[in-house]
MIDOSE-1310 file (N, C-alpha, C; in nm, 2 decimals, decimal comma, always signed):
residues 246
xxxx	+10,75/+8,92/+12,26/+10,63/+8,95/+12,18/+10,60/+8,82/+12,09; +10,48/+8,77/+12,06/+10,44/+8,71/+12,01/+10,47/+8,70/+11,83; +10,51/+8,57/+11,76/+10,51/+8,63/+11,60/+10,32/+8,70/+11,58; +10,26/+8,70/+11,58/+10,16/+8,80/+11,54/+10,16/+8,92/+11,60
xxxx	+10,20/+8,93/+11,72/+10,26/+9,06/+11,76/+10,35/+9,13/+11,63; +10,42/+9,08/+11,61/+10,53/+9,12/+11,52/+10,50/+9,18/+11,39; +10,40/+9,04/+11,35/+10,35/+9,08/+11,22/+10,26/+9,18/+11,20; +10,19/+9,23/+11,32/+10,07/+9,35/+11,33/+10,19/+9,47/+11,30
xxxx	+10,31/+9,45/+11,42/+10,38/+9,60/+11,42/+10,41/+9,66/+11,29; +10,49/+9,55/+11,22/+10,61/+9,58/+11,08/+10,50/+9,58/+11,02; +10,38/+9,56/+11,00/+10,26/+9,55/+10,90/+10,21/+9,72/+10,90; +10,22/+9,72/+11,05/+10,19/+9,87/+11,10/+10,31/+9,96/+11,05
xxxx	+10,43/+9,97/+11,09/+10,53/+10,05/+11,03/+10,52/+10,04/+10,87; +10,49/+9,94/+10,80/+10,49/+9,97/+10,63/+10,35/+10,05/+10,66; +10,29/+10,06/+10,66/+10,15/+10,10/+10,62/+10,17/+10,24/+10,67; +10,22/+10,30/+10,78/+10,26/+10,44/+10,84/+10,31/+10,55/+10,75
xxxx	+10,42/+10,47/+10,64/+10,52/+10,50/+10,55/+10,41/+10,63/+10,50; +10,29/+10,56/+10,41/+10,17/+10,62/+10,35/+10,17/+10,76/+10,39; +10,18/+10,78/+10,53/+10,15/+10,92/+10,54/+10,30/+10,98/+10,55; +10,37/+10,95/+10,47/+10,51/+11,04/+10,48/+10,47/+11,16/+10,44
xxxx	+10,35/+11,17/+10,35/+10,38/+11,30/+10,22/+10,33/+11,40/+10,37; +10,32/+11,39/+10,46/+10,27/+11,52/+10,59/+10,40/+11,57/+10,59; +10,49/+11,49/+10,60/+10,64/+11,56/+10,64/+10,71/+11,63/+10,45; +10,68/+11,64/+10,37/+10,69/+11,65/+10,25/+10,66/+11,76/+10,26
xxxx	+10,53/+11,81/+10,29/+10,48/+11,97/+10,23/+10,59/+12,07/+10,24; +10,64/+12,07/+10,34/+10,75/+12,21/+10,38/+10,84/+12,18/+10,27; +10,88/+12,09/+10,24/+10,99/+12,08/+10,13/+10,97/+12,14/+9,97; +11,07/+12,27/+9,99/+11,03/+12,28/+9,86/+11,10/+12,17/+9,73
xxxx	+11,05/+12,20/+9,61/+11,07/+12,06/+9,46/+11,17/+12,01/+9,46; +11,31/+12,16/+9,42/+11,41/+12,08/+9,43/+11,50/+11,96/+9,54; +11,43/+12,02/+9,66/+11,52/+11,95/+9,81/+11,41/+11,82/+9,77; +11,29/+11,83/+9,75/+11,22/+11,71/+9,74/+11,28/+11,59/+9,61
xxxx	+11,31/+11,61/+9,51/+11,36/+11,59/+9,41/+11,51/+11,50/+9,44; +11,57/+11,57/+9,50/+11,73/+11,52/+9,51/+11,66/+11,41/+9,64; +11,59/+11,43/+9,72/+11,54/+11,32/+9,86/+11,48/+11,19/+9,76; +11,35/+11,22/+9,67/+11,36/+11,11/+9,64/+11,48/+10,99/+9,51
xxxx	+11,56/+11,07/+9,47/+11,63/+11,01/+9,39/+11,75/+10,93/+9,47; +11,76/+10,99/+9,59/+11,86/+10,91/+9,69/+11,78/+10,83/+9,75; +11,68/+10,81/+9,77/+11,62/+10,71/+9,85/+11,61/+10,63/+9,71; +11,59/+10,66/+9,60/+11,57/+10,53/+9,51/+11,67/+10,48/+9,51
xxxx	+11,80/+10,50/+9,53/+11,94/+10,44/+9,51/+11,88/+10,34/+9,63; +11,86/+10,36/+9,69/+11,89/+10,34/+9,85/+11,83/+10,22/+9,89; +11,70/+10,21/+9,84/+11,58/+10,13/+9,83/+11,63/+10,04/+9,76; +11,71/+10,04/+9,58/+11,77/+9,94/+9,54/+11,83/+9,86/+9,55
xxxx	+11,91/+9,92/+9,62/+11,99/+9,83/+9,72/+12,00/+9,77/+9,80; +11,89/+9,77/+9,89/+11,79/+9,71/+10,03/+11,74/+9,58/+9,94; +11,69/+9,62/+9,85/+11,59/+9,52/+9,80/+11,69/+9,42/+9,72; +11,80/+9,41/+9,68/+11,91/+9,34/+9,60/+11,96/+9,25/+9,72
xxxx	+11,97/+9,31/+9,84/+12,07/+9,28/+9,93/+11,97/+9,18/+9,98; +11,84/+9,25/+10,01/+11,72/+9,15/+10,07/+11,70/+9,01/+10,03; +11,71/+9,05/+9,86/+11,66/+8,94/+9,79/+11,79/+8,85/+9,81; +11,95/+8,86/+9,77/+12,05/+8,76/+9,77/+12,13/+8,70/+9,88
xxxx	+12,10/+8,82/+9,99/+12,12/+8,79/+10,13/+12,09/+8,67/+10,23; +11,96/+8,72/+10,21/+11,84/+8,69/+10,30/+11,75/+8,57/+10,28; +11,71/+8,67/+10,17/+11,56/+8,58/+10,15/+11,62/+8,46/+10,04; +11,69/+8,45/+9,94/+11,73/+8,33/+9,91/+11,82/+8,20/+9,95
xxxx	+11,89/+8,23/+10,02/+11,96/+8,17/+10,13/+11,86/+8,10/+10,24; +11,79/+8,18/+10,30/+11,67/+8,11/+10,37/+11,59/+8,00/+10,33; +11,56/+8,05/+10,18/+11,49/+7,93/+10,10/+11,55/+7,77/+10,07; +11,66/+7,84/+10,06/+11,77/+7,72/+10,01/+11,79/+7,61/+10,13
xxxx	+11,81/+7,73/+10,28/+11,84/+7,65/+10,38/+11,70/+7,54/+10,43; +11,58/+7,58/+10,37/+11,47/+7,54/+10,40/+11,42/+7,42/+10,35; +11,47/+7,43/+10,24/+11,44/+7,35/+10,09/+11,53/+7,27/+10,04; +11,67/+7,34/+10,02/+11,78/+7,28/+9,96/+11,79/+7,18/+9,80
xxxx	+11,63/+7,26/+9,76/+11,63/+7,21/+9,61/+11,70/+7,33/+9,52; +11,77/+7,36/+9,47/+11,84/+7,42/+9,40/+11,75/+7,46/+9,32; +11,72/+7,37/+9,25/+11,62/+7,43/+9,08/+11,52/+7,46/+9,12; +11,42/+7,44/+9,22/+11,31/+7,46/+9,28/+11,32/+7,60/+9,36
xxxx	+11,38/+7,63/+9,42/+11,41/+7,77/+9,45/+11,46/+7,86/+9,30; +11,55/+7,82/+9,24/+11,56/+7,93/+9,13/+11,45/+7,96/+9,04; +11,39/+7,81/+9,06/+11,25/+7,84/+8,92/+11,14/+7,96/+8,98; +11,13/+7,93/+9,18/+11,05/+8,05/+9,18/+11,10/+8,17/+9,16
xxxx	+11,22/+8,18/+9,20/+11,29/+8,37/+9,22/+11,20/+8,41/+9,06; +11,23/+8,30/+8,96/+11,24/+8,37/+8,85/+11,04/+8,38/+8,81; +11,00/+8,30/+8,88/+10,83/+8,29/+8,89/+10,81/+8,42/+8,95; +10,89/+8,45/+9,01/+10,86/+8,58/+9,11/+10,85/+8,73/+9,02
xxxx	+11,01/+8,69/+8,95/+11,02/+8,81/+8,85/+10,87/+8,83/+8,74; +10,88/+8,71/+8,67/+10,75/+8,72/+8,61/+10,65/+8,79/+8,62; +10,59/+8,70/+8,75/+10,43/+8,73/+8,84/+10,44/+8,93/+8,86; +10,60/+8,96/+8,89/+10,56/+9,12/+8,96/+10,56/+9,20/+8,78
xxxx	+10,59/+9,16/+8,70/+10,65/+9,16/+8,56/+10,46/+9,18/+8,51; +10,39/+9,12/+8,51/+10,27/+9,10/+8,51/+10,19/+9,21/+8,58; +10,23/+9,21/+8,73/+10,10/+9,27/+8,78/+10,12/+9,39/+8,73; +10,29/+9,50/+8,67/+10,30/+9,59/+8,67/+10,23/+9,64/+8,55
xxxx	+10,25/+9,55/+8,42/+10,21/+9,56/+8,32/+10,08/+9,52/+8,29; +9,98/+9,46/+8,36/+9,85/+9,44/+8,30/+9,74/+9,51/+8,46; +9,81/+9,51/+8,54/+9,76/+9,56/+8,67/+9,77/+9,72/+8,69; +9,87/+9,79/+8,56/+9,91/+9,91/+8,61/+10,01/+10,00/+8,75
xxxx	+10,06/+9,89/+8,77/+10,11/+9,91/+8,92/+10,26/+9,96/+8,91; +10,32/+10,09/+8,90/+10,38/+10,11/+8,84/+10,52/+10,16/+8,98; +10,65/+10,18/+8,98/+10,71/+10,22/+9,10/+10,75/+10,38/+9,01; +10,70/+10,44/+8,88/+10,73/+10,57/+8,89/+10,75/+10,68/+8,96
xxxx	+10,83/+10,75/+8,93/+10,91/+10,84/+9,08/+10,91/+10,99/+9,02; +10,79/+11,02/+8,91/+10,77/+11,14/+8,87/+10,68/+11,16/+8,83; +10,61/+11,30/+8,80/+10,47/+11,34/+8,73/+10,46/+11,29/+8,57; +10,56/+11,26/+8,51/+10,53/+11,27/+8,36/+10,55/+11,14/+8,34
xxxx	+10,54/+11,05/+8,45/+10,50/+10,89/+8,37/+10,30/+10,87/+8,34; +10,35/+10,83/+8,23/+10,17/+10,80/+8,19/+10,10/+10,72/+8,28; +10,17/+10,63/+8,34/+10,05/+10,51/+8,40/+9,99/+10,57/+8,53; +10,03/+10,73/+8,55/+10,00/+10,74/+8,72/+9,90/+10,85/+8,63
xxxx	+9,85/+10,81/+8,59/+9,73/+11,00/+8,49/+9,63/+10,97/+8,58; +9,55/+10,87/+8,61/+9,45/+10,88/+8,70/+9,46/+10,84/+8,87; +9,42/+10,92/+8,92/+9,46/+10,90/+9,08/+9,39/+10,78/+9,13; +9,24/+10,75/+9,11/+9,22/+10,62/+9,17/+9,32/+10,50/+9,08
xxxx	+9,36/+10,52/+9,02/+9,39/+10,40/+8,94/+9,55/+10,36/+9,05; +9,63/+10,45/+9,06/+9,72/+10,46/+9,14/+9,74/+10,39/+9,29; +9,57/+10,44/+9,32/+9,52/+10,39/+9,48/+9,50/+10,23/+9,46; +9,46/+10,22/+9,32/+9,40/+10,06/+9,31/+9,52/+9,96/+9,32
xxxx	+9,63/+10,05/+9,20/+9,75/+9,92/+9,25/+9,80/+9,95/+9,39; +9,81/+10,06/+9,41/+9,90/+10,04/+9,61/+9,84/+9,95/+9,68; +9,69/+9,92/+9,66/+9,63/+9,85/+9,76/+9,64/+9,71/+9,72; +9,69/+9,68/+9,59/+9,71/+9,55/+9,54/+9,85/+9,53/+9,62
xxxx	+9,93/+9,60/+9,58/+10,04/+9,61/+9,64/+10,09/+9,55/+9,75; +10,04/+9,65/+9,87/+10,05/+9,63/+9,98/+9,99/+9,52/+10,01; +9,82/+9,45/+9,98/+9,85/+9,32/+10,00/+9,89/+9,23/+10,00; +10,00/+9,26/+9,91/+10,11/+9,19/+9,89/+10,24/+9,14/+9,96
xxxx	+10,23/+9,26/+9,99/+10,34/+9,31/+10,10/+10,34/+9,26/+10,23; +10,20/+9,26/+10,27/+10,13/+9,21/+10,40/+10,18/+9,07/+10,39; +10,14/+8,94/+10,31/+10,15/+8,87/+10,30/+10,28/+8,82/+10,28; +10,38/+8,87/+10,21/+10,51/+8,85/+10,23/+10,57/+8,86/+10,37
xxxx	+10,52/+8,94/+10,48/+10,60/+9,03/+10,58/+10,51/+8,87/+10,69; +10,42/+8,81/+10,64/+10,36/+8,70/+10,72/+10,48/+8,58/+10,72; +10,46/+8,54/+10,58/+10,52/+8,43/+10,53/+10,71/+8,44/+10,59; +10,76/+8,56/+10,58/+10,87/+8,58/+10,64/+10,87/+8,55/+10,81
xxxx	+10,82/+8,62/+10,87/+10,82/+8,59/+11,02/+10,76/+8,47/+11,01; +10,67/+8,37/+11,00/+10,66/+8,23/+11,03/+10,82/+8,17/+10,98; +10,93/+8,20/+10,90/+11,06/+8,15/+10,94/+11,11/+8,20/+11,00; +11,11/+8,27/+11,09/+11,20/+8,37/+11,17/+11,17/+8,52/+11,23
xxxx	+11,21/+8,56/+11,35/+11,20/+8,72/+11,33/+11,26/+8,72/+11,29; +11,40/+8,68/+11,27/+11,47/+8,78/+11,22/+11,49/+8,79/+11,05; +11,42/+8,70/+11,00/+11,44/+8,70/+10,83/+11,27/+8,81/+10,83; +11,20/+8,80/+10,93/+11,05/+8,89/+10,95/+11,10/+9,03/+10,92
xxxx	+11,24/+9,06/+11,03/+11,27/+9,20/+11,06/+11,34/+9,25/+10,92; +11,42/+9,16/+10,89/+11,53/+9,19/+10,77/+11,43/+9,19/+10,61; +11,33/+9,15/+10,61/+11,24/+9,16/+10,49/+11,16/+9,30/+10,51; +11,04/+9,30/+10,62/+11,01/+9,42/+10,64/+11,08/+9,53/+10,61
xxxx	+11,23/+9,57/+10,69/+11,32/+9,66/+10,64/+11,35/+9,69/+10,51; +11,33/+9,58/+10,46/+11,39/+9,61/+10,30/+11,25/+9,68/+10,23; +11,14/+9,63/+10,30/+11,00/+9,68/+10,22/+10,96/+9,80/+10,25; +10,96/+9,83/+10,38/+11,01/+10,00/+10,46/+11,06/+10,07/+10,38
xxxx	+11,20/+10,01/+10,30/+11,28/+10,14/+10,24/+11,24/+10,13/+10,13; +11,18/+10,04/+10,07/+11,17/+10,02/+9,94/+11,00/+10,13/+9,91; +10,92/+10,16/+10,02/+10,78/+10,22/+10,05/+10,77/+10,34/+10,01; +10,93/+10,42/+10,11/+10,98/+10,53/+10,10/+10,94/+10,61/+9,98
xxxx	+11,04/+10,61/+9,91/+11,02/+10,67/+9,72/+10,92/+10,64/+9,67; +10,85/+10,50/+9,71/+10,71/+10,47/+9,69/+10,62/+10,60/+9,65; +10,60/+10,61/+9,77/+10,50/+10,71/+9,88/+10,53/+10,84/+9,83; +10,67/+10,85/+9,83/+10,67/+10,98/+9,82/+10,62/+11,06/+9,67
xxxx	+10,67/+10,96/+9,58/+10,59/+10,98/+9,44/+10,48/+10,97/+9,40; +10,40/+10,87/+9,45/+10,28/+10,87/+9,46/+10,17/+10,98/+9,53; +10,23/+11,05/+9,66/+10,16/+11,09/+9,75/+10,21/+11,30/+9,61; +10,31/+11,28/+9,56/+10,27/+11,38/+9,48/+10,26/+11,37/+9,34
xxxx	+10,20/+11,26/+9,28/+10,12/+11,22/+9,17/+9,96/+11,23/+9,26; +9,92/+11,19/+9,33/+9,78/+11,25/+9,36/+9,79/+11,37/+9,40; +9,86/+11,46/+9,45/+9,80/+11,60/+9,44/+9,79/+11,68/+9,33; +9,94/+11,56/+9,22/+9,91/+11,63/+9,07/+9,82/+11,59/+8,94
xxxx	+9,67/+11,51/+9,03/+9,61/+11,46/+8,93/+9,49/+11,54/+9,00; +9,50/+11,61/+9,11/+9,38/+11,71/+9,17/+9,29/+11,67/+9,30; +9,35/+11,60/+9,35/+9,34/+11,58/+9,46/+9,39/+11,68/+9,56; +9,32/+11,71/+9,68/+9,35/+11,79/+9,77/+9,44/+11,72/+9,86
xxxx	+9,55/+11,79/+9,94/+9,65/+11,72/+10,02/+9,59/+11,64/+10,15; +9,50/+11,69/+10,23/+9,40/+11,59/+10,30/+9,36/+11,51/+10,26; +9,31/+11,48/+10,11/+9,26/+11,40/+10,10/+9,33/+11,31/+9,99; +9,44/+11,35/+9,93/+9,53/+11,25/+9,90/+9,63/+11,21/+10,00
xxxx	+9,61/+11,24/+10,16/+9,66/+11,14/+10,26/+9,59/+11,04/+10,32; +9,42/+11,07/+10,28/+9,36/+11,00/+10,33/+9,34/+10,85/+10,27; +9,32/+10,92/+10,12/+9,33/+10,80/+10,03/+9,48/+10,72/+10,01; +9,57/+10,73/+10,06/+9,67/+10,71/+10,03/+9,71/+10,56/+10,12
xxxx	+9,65/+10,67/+10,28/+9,67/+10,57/+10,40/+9,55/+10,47/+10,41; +9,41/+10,47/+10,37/+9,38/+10,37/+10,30/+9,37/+10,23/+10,26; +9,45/+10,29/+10,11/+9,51/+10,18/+10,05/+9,60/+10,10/+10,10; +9,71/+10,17/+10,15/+9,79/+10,09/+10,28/+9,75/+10,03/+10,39
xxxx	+9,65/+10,02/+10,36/+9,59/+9,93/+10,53/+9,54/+9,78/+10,49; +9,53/+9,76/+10,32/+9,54/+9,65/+10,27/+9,60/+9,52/+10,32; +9,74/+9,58/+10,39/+9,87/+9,52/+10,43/+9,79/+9,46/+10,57; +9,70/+9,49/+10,59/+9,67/+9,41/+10,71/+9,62/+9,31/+10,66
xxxx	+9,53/+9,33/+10,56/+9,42/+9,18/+10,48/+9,53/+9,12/+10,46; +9,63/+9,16/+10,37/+9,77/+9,02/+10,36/+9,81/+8,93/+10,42; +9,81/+9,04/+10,56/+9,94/+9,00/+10,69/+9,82/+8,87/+10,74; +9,71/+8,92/+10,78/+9,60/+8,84/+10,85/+9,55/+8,72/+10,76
xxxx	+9,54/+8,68/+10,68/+9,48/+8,62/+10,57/+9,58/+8,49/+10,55; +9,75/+8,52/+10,55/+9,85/+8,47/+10,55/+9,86/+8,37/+10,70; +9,85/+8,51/+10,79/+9,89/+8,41/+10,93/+9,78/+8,29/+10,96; +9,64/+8,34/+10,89/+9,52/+8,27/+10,98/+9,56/+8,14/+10,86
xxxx	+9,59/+8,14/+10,72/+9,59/+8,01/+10,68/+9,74/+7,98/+10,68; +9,84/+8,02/+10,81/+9,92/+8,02/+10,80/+9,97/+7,83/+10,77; +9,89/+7,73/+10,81/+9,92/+7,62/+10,85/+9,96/+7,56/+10,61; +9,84/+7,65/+10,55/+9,89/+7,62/+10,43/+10,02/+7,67/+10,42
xxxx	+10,04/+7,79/+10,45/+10,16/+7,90/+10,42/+10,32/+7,86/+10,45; +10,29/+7,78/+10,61/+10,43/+7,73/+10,63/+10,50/+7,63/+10,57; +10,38/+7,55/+10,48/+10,51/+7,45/+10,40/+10,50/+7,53/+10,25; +10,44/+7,65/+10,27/+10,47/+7,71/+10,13/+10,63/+7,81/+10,14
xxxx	+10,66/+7,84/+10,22/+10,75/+7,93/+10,31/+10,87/+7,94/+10,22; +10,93/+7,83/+10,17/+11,09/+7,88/+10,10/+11,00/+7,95/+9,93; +10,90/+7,87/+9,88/+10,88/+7,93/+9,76/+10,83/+8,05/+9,79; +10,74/+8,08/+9,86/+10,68/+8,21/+9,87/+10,82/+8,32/+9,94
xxxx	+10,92/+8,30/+9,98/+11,04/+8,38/+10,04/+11,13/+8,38/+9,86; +11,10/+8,27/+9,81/+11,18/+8,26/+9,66/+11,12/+8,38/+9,57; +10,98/+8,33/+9,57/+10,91/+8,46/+9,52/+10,88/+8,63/+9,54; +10,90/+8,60/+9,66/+10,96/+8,75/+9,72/+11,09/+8,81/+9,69
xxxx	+11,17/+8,74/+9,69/+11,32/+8,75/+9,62/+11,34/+8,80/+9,45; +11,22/+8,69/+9,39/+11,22/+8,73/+9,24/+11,12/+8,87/+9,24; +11,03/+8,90/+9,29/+10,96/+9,07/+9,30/+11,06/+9,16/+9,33; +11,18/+9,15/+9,45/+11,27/+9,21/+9,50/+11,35/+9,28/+9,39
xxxx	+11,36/+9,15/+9,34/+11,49/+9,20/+9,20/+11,48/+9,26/+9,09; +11,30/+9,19/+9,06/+11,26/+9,28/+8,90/+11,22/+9,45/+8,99; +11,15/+9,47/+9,12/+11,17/+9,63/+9,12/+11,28/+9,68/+9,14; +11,33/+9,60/+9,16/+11,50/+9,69/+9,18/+11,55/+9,68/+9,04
xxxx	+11,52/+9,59/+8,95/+11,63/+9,61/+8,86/+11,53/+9,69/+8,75; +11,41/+9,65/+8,69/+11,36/+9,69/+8,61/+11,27/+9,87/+8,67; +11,21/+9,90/+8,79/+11,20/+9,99/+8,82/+11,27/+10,06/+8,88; +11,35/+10,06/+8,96/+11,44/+10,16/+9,04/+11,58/+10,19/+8,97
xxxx	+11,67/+10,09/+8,93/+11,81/+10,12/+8,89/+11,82/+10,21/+8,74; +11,70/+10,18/+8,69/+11,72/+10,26/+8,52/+11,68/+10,37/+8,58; +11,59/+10,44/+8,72/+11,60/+10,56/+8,70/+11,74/+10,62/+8,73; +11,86/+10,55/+8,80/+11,95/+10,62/+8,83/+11,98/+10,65/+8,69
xxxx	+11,99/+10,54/+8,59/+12,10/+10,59/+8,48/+12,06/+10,67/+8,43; +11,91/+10,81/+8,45/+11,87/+10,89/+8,39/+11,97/+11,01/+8,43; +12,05/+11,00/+8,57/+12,13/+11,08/+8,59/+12,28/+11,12/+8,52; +12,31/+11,24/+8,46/+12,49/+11,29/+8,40/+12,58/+11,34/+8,47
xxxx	+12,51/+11,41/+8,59/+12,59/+11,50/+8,68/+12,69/+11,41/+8,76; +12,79/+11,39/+8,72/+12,91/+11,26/+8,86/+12,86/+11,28/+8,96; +12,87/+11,43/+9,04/+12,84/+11,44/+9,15/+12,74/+11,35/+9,22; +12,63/+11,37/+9,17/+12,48/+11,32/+9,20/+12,48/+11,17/+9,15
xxxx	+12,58/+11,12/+9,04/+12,56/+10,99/+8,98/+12,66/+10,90/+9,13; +12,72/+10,99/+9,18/+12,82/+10,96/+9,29/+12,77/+10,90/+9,44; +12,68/+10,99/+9,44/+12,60/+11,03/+9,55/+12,47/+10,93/+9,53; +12,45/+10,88/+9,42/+12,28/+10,77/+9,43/+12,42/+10,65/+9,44
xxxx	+12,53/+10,64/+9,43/+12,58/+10,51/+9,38/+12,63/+10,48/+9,53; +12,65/+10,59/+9,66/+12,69/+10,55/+9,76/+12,55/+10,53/+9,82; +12,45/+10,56/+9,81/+12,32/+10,55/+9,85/+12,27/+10,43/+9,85; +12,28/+10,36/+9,71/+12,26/+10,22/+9,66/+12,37/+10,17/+9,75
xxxx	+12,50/+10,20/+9,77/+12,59/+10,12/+9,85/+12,55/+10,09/+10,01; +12,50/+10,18/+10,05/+12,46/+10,18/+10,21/+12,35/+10,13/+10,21; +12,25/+10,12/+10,07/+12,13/+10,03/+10,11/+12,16/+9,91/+10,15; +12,23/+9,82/+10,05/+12,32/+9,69/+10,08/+12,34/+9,66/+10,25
xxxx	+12,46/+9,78/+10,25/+12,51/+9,72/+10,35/+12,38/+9,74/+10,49; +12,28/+9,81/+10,48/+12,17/+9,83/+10,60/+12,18/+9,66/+10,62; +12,10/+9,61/+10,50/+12,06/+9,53/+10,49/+12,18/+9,36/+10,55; +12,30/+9,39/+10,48/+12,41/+9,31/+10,57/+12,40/+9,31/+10,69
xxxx	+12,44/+9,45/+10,73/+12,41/+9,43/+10,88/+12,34/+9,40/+10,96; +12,22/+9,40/+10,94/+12,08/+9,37/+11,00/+12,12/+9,23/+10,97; +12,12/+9,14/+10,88/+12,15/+9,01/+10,88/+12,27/+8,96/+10,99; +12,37/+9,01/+10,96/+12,51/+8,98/+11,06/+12,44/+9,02/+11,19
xx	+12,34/+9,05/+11,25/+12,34/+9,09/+11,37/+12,23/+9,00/+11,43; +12,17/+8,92/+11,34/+12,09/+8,77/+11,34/+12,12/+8,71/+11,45
């Protein structure tokens, strides 16, 4: 398969994510509830492992400027630091966060988003499938809890379930303007490639650290604090493996 083969598919499997909330309905709150707080573990740790594994190592091997890679990771944190806070773009994983009150506003950042996403999932496969495959994956899981919170923050701002899949899948199709936009100027892209993989790394870390991990510490129950911390553990290791199998 072709790398734009590639990049259509994994561009296509993130964007699919969108209509998880179909498989959702039959679930009643609480089974839904405990699903998404294990996928947030889960996702954390995909994205940790992504970012220190993968995608910075890659950079380094690419570049081998030390300070020049660390200054983006941390340009990275910033920039996603930004879009969350002045863009609204929030990774909330419940009804009572404020910034999801309006449903288009919701659809506005995912579509920012996934642009985003798109364009990362480019910039990765021009170094590799396999740093393509192992980034994708991490954005897949990281989609998951996404979606799933999202897709029930628009039915709880009055949106009908058809039509908060419709709008949902949508906005996810952004990921194609990314992916295509990236490859066609890919000739700029490729000697941008370790900073833009550095900067993917620094987004990696601020959602994982600043959105996803503080929701675990909302948990008291051992059990459950047990059970997101083997979750977060197996995210990691997806993400090892998939590398070791390079």
């Amino acid at each position: 398969m072709s790398t734009l083969g590639f990049i259509l598919l994994f561009t296509f499997l993130t964007s699919i994510i969108s209509l998880v909330g179909v498989f959702l309905l039959s679930f009643r709150q609480g089974i839904l509830n405990a699903l998404v707080n294990n996928l947030v573990s889960f996702a954390a740790g995909a994205l940790l492992a992504a970012a220190f594994l993968e995608l910075i190592p890659e950079a380094f091997e690419h570049l081998g400027e030390t300070g020049a890679i660390m200054q983006f990771v941390l340009g990275g944190m910033l920039i996603f630091f930004v879009l969350e806070q002045f863009l609204l773009w929030s990774h909330c994983h419940h009804e009572t966060c404020e910034v999801h009150t309006f449903s288009y506003l919701i659809l506005m950042g995912d579509a920012l988003h996934n642009f985003i996403d798109g364009v990362i999932i480019t910039a990765s496969f021009l170094v590799s499938v396999p740093v393509g495959m192992t980034t994708s994956l991490a954005i897949i899981l990281h989609e998951l809890p996404q979606e799933i919170g999202d897709f029930s923050l628009l039915l709880f701002s009055g949106l009908s379930k058809y039509r908060a899949l419709l709008y949902n899948f949508l906005s996810a199709l952004t990921a194609f303007a990314g992916a295509l936009s990236a490859y066609y100027f890919r000739s700029l892209i490729f000697g941008l490639n370790p900073y833009l993989l550095a900067l993917a790394a620094g987004g990696f870390i601020y959602i994982a650290s600043a959105d996803l991990l503080p929701e675990l510490h909302k948990e008291r129950e051992p059990v459950k604090s047990l059970t997101q911390f083997l979750c977060l553990i197996a995210g990691v290791l997806v993400i090892w493996v998939v590398g070791m199998l390079e």
